[in-house]
N, C-alpha and C positions, 0 to 999 in steps of 0.2 A: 504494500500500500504506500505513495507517494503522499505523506503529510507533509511536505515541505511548505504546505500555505498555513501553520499554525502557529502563534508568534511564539518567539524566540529571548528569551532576557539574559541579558551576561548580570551577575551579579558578583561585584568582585570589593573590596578592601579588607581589611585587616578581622573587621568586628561583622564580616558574611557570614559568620555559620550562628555566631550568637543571634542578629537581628532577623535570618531568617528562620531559627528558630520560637522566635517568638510570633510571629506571624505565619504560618504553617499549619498545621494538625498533625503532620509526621514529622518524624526527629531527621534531618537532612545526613543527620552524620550515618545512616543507613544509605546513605546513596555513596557509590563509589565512582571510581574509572570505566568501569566494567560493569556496573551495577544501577539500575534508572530507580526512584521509589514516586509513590504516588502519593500526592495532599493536595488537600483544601486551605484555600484562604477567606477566611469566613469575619462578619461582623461581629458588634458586642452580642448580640443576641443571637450569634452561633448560626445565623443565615449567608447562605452563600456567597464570596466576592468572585471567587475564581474557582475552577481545578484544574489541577496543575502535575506534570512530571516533574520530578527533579534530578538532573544527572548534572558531575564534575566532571570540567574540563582546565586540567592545570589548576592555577591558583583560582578559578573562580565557580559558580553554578551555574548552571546553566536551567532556565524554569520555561516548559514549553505547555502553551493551553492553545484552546478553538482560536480559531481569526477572529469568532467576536469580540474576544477582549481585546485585541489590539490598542483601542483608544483606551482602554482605563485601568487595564491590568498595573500598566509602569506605573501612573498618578496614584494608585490604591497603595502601590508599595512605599514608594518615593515619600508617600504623607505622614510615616510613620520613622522615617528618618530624623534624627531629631541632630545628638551628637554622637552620631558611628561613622568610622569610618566605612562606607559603605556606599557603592557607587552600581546604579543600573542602569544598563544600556538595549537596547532596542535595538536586536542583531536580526531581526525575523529575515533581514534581505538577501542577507550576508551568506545566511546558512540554508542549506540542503537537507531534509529527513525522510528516510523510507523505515517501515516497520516491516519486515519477516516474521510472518506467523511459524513458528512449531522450526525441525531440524536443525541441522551446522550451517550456519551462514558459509552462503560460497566465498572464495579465493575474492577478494577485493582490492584496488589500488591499497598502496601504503598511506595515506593521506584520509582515509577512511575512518572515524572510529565507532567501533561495535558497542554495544552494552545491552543486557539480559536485562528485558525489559516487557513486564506482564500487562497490556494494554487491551487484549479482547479475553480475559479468562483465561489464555491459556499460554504456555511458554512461546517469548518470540523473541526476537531484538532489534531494537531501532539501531541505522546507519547511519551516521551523519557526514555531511561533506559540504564544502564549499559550495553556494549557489551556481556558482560556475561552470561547478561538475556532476548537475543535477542530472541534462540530456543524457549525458555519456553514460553517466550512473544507471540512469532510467534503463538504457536500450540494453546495458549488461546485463540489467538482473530480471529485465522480463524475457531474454532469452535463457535464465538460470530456474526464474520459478514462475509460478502463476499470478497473473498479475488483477490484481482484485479494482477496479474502477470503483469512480463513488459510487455509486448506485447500489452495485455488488458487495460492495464495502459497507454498506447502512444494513442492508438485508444480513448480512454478519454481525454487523454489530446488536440489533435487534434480535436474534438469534440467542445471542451470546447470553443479552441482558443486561446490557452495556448503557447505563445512562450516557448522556451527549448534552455538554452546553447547550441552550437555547430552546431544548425539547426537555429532558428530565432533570437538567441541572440549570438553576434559575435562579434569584436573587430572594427567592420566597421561600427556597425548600435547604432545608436544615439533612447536613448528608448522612446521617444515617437514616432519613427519610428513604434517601437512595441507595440504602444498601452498600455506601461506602465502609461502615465502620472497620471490616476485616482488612480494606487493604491501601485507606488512606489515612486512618487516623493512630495517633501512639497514644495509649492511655496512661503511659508510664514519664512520658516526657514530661518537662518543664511548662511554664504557663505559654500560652497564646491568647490570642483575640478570640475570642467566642469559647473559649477551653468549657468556661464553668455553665453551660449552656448543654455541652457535648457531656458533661459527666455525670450533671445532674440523668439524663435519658439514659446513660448507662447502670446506674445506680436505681431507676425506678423501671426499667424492663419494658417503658413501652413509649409508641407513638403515636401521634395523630395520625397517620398515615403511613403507607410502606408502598412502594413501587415495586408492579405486580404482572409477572406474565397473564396475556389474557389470550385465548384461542378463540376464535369463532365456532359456533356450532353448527351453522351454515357456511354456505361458499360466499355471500355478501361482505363485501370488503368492509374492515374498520378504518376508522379516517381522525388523523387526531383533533381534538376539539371534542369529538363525541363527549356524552358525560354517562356516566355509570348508576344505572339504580337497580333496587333489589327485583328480583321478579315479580310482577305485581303490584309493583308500589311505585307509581312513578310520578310524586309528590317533591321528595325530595331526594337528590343526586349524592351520591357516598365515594363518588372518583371523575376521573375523567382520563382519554385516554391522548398521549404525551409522543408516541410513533406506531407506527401502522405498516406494512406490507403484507403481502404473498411470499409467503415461503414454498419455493421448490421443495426444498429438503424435504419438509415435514409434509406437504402437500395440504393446508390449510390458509387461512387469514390469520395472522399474527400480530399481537400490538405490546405496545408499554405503559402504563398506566399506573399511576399511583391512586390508591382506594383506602378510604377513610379504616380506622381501628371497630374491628365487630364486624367488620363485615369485608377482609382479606383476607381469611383463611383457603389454603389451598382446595380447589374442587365446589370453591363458592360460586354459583352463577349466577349472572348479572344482565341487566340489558342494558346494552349500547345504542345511547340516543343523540342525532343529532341535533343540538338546539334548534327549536322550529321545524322541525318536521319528524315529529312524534312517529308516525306511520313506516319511515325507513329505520326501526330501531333491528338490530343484529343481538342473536342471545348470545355470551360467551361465557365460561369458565376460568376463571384463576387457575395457572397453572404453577409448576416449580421453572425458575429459573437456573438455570441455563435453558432455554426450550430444549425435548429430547422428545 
């Protein structure tokens, strides 16, 4: 997969690991050379800023999210700078990234660097390189593996169970709404922005909501925006659904949807409505994530 459109931050001075330690949800010093780790940069009230990779390059980190942040990812960090030495730059141009699902990375220029990096559920490693040697790169490695386009790319990641900026990761939803807690947040680390927010939910065992495989029970397409109610009751809506396709694999309608607490248990079924037109509602089922 060719994510090279996803911004890019150098984050480099002296006082980098402490500052973005406190603004993070995972402890950075788990990211190495060789090694990507994933966090949230969240508000006081422990609601989304960002999500973010984090991999080392040399003396500095390197923090890679969706193109939407582009405009305010830097400004969100940069405001929290006070007196550290700490400087972020805005490399998105600069740099090249391809992800490889599963096997050994092939044989690659020297100028390349690798790291083991879990971005769809399952083992893979992003490649990085100079924007320059994006084409070359490109035409190498879709003659080495299959090459996933966006399109094909989203039907995997909805598959997977992959929240995505802009669709299940949003400025309103708190991540372990989304299912983040096993593999973006450290509960053991030092304080951050939104920490006591994130602890408190882990100490009382539950949520308002959870983001939730949903299968159709028909062949009638889901479409996001639908809203979610109980069978039967459709007064008031208990989710709404966040991404939507056809899945080849599974040979059904597939979506992502976050569905209120009582009424997200696995094999719950729901009807999917779109606002204003009552009549075209789809029944679905809650399913487990990863879709199988």
């Amino acid at each position: 997969m060719d994510l090279s459109l996803r911004v890019k931050l150098r984050v480099t001075g002296t006082d980098r690991e402490r500052f973005l330690n406190g603004q993070l949800s995972n402890d950075v010093r788990k990211a190495t050379k060789t090694r990507t780790i994933e966090a949230c940069i969240l508000n006081a009230k422990g609601k989304l800023n960002a999500h973010v990779f984090v991999a080392v390059q040399g003396e500095s980190y390197i923090l890679d999210a969706d193109p939407e942040l582009r405009e305010s990812l830097q400004p969100r960090l940069e405001r929290y700078i006070i007196a550290d030495d700490v400087q972020v730059a805005d490399e998105s141009d600069r740099l090249s990234m391809f992800h490889l699902l599963g096997g050994t990375p092939p044989a690659l220029p020297n100028e390349c660097n690798v790291r083991s990096t879990i971005r769809f559920a399952e083992a893979g490693c992003d490649i990085w390189a100079q924007a320059t040697r994006r084409e070359d790169l490109l035409r190498e490695l879709s003659q080495q593996s299959t090459f996933y386009h966006a399109d094909r790319a989203e039907v995997f990641r909805i598959e997977k169970g992959i929240p995505r900026w802009g669709r299940e990761l949003t400025e309103e939803i708190i991540p372990v709404e989304a299912n983040l807690e096993g593999r973006a947040i450290d509960y053991e680390k030092g304080c951050y922005i939104g920490q006591e927010v994130i602890s408190r939910m882990k100490m009382s065992g539950q949520t308002n909501k959870r983001l939730c495989g949903l299968a159709a029970e028909t062949g009638s397409p889901l479409i996001p925006g639908m809203k979610l109610f109980p069978m039967g009751e459709e007064k008031k809506d208990v989710g709404w659904i966040t991404s939507a396709t056809h899945s080849e694999r599974f040979g059904k309608e597939i979506a992502l949807g976050f569905v209120k607490r009582g009424f997200n248990r696995t094999k719950t079924q729901l009807h999917a409505i779109m606002p204003g037109n009552p009549a075209a509602g789809v029944p679905v089922e809650i399913v487990d994530l990863p879709f199988d």
